[in-house]
N, C-alpha and C positions, 0 to 999 in steps of 0.2 A: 585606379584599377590594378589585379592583382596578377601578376603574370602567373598565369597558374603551369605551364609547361617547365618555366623557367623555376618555380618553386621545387616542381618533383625532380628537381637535379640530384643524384648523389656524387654522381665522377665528374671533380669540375677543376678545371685548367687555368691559372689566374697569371695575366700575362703582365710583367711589371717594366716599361719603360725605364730609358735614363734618367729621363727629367722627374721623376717621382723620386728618385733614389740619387742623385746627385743636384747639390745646389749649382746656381748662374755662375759661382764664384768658383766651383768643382770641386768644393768639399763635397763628403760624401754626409746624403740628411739622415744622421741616425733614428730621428726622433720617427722618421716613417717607415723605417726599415722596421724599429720596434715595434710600432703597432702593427706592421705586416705581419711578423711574428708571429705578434700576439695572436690577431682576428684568424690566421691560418691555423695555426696552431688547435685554438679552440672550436673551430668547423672540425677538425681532425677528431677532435673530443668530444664531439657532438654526431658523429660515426660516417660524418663524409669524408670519403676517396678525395684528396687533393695532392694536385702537382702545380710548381711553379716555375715557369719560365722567364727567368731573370735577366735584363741588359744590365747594365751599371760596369761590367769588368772594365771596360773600356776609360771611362769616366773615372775608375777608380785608381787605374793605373796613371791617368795623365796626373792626377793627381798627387801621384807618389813620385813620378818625375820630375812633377813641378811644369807640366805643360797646359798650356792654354788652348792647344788644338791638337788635332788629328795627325802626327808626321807623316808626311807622304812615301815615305820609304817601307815598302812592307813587312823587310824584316825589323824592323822600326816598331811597327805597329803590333806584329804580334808576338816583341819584346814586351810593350806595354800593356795587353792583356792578360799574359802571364802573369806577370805582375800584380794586374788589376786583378782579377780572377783569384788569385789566393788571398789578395785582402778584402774582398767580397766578402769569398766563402768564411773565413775569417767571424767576419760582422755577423753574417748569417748567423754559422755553429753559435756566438755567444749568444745572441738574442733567444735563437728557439732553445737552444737549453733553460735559459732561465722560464722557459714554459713546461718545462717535462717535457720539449718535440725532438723526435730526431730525426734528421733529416739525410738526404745523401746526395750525390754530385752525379749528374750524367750530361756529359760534354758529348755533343752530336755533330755530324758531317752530314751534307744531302746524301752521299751515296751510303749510309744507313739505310736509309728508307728507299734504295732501290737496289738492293741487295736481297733476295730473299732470304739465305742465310741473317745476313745481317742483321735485316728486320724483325726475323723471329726471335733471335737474340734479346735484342732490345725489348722488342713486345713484353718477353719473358722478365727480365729485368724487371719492370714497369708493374707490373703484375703480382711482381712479389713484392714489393716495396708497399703496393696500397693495401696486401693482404695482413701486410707487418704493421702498419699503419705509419710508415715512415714518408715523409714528402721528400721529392725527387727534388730538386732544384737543377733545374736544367739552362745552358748554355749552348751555344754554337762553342765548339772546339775553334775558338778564334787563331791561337797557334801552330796548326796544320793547317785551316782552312785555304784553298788556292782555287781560282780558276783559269782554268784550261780547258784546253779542245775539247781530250776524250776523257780529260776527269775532273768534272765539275764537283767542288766539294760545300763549295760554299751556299748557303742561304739566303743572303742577298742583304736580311733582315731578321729580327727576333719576331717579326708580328706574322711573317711565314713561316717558320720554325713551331709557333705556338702550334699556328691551324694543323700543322703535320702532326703536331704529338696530340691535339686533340683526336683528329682522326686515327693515327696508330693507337690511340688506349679506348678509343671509343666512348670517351669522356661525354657528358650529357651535356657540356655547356662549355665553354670558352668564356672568361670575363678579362676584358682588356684595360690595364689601370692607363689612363694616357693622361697628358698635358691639355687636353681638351675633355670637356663633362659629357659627351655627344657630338653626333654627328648632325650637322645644321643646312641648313638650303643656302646658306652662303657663308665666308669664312665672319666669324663673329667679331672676331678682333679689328676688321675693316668696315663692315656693315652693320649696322646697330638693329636695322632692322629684321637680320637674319634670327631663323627659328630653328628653335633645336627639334629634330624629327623625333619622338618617342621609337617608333616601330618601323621597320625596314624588310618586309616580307621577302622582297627579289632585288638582286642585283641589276638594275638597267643601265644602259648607254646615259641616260639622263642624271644617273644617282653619279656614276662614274665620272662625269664632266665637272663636276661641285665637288669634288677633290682637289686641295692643295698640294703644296711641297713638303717637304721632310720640316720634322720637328728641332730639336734642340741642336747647339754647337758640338756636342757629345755624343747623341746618337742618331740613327740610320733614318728611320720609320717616320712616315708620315701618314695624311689620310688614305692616301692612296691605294698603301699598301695593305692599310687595315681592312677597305673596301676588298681589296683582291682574297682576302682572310677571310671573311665573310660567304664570299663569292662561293670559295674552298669549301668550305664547312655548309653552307645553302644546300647545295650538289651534293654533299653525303648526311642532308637531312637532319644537321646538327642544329646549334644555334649560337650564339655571340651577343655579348654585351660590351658597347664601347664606354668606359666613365672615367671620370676625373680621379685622379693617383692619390691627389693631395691629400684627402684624408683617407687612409686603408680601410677604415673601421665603417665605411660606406656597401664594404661586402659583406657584412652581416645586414642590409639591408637588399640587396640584390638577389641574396638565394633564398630572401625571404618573399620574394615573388614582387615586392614593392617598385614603382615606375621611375626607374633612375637609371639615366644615360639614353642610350640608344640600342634596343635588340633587335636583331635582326634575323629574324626564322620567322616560324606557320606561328 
């Protein structure tokens, strides 16, 4: 069956986990960075609006450390995204150049988007960039980010982050690459006989109970979070697709309205 809501996408938001973009071992996987490149790149060339919101800094950095985990010291940590963050962008700039794309860097904080100064800013930003036809690659500004009493800055997560910049560019779709192909009536890795849901119209008390923990050794997000994503974007009428990372070149079959992963809208 042909998603036909999900076919008439043009402004669409593609949201890329750690675990897609860094191996078990913490190398970082070029081979699916490039085809991200690529398949974005060529949506770009084919006259779709796209923005991508990237994890991996994190994973990239520990890697340049030479770490196996997360340090718990926070200026620690956002040593190591700094870090990680320019040899991201790094990987990025080479890959989409070798496609004709270009691309640009927009590092956000939550009081962006409740700022209205702020927001219009950025909105404006946003705006220009899809008219230029250059893709955004966006990040949590992990380096500043802190939370506190009266000034929350932080995200929490890249899979809350997405749903925000969906709804500030008013994008028609959000597509989430994860560690998982969908979202299932039980976790699949424990129950064999768990079924992957195709279609997710409303967020319930019931959908939300069938939520695990966070994903990989590297990054934040889990089902939970995605669900709450979902939830975000339900309530402003948007829509969302959960699918597996592994192979990128899976999103030229997604905005081609074909049944793969988990959507969740009318």
């Amino acid at each position: 069956m042909v998603r036909e809501n999900v076919k008439k996408a043009k402004r669409v938001i593609v949201k890329v986990g750690t675990s897609s973009l860094v191996y078990s071992t913490g190398a970082m996987n070029l081979k699916a960075i490039d085809d991200l490149a690529f398949v974005l790149s060529d949506l770009v060339h084919k006259g779709y609006e796209v923005a991508l919101v990237s994890s991996g800094a994190m994973g990239a950095g520990l890697s340049k450390f030479g770490l196996d985990k997360r340090p718990k010291e926070i200026a620690m940590q956002q040593a190591v995204a700094s870090v990680g963050q320019m040899e991201l962008m790094n990987i990025y700039n080479a890959r989409f150049s070798s496609y004709n794309q270009v691309i640009g860097q927009v590092l956000l904080t939550q009081d962006v988007f409740e700022y209205p100064e702020s927001r219009k800013n950025v909105t404006n930003t946003f705006e220009m960039l899809f008219k230029e036809k250059i893709i955004p690659i966006i990040n949590e500004n992990d380096t500043v980010s802190v939370d506190e009493l009266d000034h929350e800055t932080k995200f929490g997560d890249n899979d809350k982050l997405a749903a925000l910049v969906t709804n500030l560019t008013d994008a028609d779709l959000l597509i989430m690459l994860s560690d998982i192909d969908g979202f299932y009536s039980d976790n699949p890795l424990t129950n064999k006989r768990a079924k992957l849901i195709s279609h997710v119209p409303k967020i319930t008390d019931e959908i939300m109970k069938q939520a695990g923990g966070s994903g990989s050794r590297f990054g934040t997000g889990g089902m939970l979070s995605k669900l709450e994503c979902a939830k975000l974007l339900l309530n402003n009428e948007k829509g969302m697709i959960l699918t597996s990372g592994v192979e990128p070149r899976v999103l030229f079959d997604v905005v081609a309205g074909e049944e793969i992963g988990t959507f969740f809208g009318k």
